[in-house]
C-alpha positions, -999 to 999 in steps of 0.1 A, spaced: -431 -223 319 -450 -196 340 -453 -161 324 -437 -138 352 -464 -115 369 -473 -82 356 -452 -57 383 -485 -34 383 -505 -57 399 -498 -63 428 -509 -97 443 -500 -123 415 -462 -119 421 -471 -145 455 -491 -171 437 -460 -184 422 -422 -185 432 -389 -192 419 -357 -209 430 -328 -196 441 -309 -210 406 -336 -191 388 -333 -159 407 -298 -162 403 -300 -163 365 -326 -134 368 -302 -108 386 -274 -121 373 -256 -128 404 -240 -158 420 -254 -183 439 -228 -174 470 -240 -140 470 -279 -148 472 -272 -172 498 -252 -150 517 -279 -120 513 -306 -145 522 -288 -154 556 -280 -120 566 -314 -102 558 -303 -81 530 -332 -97 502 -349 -123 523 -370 -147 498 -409 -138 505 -426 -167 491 -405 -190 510 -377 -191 535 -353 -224 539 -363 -237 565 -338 -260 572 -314 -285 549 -331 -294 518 -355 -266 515 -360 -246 487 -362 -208 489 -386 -192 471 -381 -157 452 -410 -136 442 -406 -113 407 -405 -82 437 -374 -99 454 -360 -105 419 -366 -69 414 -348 -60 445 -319 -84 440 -308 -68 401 -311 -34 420 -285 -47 446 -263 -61 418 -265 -28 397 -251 -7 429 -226 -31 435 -219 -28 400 -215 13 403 -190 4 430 -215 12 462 -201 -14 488 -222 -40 502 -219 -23 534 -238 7 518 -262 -7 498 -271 -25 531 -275 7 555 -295 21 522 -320 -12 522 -324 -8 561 -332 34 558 -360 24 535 -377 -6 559 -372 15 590 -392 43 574 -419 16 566 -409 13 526 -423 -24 522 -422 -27 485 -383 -18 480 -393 -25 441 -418 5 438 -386 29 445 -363 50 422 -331 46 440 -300 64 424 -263 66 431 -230 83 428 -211 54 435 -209 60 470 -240 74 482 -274 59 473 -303 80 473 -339 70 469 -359 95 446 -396 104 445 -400 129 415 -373 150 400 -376 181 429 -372 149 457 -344 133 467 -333 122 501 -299 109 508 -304 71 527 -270 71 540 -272 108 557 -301 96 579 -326 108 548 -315 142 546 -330 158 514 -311 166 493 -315 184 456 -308 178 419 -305 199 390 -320 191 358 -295 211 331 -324 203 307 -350 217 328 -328 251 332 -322 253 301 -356 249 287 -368 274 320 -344 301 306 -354 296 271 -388 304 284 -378 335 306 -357 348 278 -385 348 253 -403 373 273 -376 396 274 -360 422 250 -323 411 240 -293 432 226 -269 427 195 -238 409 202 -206 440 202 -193 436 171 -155 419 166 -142 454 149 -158 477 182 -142 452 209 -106 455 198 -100 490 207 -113 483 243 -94 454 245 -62 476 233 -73 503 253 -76 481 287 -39 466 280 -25 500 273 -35 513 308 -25 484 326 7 489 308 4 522 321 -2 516 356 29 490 357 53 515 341 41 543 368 48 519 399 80 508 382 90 547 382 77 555 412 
């Protein structure tokens, strides 16, 4: 039994391959479905193609990589259709090594992420879009706020005659357009 290749370096991942049962088992997907992506270019086995009846495609760890990714946005409910235009965006723009990618989704969308200020939308043409971290906010505010001079709450007893005082005029203002 081979030990699978360390993802960080690069290189090793070609010496060896697996089969398409393997991969299978790997991604957790069916055999159908890695056949069918194999023959219509979606994750194309780099080691080896079949070339012909009774060859053996060969998967590299990277295309296994690529492969679970496609079953986890099919899983989020991204259609195959997507997830396909997605997979293109990224080799058009020259993005060899799919599995060296963050690629994140909405369920419809699928947008391929460089750092947390960096998104860009595959399906929009890569528009770039933007995220907003609620912990980063909150942690940026904290920081503001420590800066800066802050005022006791009003206290429960000193807000009730406002809020009295606000209803009685608006009771007063109805009243006077009633009567007038």
């Amino acid at each position: 039994m081979s030990q699978p290749p360390d993802p960080d370096h690069g290189g090793a991942e070609d010496a060896v391959g697996y089969r398409g049962v393997m991969a299978c088992h790997a991604a957790g997907i069916s055999y159908r479905q890695l056949d069918y992506w194999a023959r219509t270019g979606l994750v194309v086995p780099s080691v080896r193609d079949a070339s012909g009846s009774g060859t053996q495609r060969l998967y590299s760890f990277r295309d296994m990589v690529v492969l679970k990714v496609v079953k986890r946005l099919l899983d989020a409910g991204v259609s195959l259709q997507n997830i396909r235009k997605a997979i293109d965006a990224l080799r058009s723009r020259g993005v060899a090594d799919l599995a060296g990618i963050t690629l994140i989704s909405d369920g419809t969308s699928v947008y391929e992420c460089h750092s947390p200020e960096e998104v860009v939308d595959l399906l929009q043409g890569g528009q770039g879009v933007f995220g907003i971290a609620i912990a980063g906010a909150f942690k940026e505010i904290q920081g503001t706020l420590s800066h800066l001079p802050a005022e006791p709450a009003v206290e429960a007893d000193d807000e009730a005659p406002l809020l009295d005082a606000a209803g009685d005029e608006l009771a007063a203002r109805r009243a006077r357009r009633r009567a007038g």
